[in-house]
C-alpha positions as CSV (number, residue, x, y, z in Angstrom):
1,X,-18.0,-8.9,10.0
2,X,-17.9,-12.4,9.5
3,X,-14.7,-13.3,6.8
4,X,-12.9,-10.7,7.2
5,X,-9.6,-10.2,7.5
6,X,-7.6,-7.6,8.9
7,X,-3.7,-7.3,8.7
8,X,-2.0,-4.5,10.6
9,X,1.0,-3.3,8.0
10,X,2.4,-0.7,10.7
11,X,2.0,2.4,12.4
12,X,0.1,5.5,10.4
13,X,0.9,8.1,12.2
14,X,1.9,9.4,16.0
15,X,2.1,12.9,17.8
16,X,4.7,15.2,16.6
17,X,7.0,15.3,20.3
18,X,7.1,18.7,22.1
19,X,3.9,20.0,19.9
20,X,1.5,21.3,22.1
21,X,-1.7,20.8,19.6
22,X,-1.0,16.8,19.6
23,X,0.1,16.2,23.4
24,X,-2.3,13.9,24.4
25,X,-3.0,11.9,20.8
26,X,-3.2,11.6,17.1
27,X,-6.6,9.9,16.0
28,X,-8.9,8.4,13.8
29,X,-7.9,10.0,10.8
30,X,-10.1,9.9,7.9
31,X,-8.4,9.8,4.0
32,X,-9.6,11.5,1.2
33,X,-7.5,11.7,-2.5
34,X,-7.3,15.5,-3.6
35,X,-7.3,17.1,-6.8
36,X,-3.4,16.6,-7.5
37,X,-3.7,13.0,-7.0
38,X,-2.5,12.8,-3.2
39,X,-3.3,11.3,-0.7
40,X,-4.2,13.4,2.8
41,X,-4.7,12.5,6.0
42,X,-7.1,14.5,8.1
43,X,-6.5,13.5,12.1
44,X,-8.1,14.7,15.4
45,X,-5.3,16.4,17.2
46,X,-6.0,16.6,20.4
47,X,-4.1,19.0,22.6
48,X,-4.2,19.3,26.8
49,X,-7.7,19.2,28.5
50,X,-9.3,16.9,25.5
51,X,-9.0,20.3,23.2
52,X,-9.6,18.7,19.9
53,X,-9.0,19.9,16.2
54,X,-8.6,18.8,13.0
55,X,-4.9,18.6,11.1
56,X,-4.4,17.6,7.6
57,X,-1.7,15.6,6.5
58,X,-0.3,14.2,3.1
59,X,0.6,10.8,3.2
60,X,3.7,9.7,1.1
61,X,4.5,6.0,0.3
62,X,4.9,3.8,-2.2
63,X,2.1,1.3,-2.5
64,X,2.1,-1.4,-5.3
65,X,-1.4,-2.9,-5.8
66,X,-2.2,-6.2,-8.0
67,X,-6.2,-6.8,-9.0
68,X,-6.7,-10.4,-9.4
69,X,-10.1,-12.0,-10.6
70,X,-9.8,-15.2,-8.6
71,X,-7.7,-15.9,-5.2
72,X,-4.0,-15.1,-5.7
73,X,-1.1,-15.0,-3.1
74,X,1.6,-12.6,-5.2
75,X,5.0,-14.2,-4.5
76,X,7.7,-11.5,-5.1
77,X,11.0,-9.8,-4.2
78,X,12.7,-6.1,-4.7
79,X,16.2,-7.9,-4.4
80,X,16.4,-9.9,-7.6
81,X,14.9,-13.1,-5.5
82,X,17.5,-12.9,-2.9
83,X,14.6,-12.5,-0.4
84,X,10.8,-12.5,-1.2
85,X,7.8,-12.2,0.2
86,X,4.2,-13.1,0.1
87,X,1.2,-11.6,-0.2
88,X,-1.9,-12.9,-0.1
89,X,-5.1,-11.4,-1.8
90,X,-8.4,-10.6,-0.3
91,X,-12.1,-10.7,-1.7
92,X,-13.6,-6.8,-2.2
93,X,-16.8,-8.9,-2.3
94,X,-17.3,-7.3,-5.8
95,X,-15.8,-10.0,-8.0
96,X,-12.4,-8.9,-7.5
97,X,-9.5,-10.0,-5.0
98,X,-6.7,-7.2,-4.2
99,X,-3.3,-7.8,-3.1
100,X,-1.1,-4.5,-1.5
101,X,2.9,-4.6,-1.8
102,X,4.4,-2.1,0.6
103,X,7.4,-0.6,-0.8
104,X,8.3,2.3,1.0
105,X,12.0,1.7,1.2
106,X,12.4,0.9,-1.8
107,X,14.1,3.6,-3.6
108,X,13.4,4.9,-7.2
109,X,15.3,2.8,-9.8
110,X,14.5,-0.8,-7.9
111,X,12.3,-3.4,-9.4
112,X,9.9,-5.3,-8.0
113,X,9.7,-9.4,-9.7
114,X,6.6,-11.0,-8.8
115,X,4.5,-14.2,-9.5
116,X,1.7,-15.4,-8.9
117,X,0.4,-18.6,-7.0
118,X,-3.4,-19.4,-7.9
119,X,-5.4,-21.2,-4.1
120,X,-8.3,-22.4,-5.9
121,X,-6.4,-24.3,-8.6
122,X,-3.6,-25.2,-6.8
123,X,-0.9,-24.3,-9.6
124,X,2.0,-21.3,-9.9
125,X,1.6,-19.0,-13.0
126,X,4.7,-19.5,-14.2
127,X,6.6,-16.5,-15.6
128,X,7.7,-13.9,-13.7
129,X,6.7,-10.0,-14.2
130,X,8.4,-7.0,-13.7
131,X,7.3,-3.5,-12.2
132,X,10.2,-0.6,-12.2
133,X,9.7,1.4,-8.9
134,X,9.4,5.2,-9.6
135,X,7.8,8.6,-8.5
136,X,4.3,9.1,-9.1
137,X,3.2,10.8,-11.8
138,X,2.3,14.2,-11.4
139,X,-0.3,14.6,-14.1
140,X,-2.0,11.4,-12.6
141,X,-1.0,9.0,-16.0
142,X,-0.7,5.1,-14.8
143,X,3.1,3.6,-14.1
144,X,5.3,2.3,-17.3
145,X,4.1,-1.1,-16.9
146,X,6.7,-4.5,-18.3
147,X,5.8,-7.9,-19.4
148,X,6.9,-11.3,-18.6
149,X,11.0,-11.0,-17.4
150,X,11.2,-7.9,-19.5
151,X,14.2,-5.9,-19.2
C-alpha cells in the first residue's frame, strides 16, 4: 500500500507464562467493540503440537483520539508542558486525518494540554486546549470536553 504509514506504539499482547493453552504463541488477534462499549480481543492461542483455539480478551487503555480535517501534528503534554510530545496525523483517505494520544499511564485526574501545528499552512493554532483524563463512561455518553486553557 503505497502512502502508508505504519507506526508500531508497543506490544499488544504476549502468552500468559506457565499456561499450557498459550505455550507456543499468542496471535493475530482480531478486535471487535461489544455491547457495553469495550473493547475485546479475540487471539489464536496456540498450545503444544500447533493445538490452536480461540481466547477472548478485553483490552483496557486509555486512548485519546483528535479528528482533524486537514494535516495536523497535535503538540501536547500530560505534565503541564514540562515534557511533550508529538503526534502526527494521518489521512483515513475519507476526508479526514486522525491523530492517537496514548495515555495509558496516565492516571485519572491528569490533563492532557495540547495544540495544534497545521503542515499545509505552515502556521501553530495558537491557544492551547485542555482534555481531563477520566474513566470511560459506562453508559457509552462522550468525555466532559473544555475549551481553550479552560480550567
Amino acid at each position: 500500500m503505497i502512502g502508508l504509514k505504519l507506526r508500531r506504539l508497543g506490544l499488544i499482547m504476549e502468552p500468559e507464562p506457565g499456561n499450557p493453552h498459550e505455550i507456543e504463541g499468542t496471535l493475530n488477534p482480531a478486535a471487535a467493540r461489544g455491547p457495553d462499549g469495550h473493547l475485546y480481543l479475540f487471539p489464536r492461542l496456540v498450545a503444544k503440537g500447533n493445538y490452536s483455539r480461540i481466547g477472548v480478551a478485553r483490552v483496557k487503555f486509555k486512548l485519546l483520539r483528535i479528528e482533524t480535517l486537514a494535516p495536523a501534528v497535535i503538540h501536547w503534554s500530560a505534565d503541564d508542558w514540562s515534557t511533550v510530545q508529538d503526534a502526527e496525523s494521518h489521512d483515513t483517505g475519507l476526508g479526514m486525518y486522525l491523530a492517537d494520544l496514548v495515555t495509558n499511564a496516565l492516571p485519572e485526574g491528569k490533563q492532557i494540554k495540547f495544540t495544534f501545528y497545521w503542515p499545509e499552512a505552515g502556521h501553530w493554532e495558537g491557544k492551547n486546549f485542555i482534555i481531563d483524563v477520566g474513566s470511560w463512561p459506562q453508559d457509552g455518553s462522550t468525555a466532559k470536553k473544555r475549551g481553550p486553557d479552560e480550567k
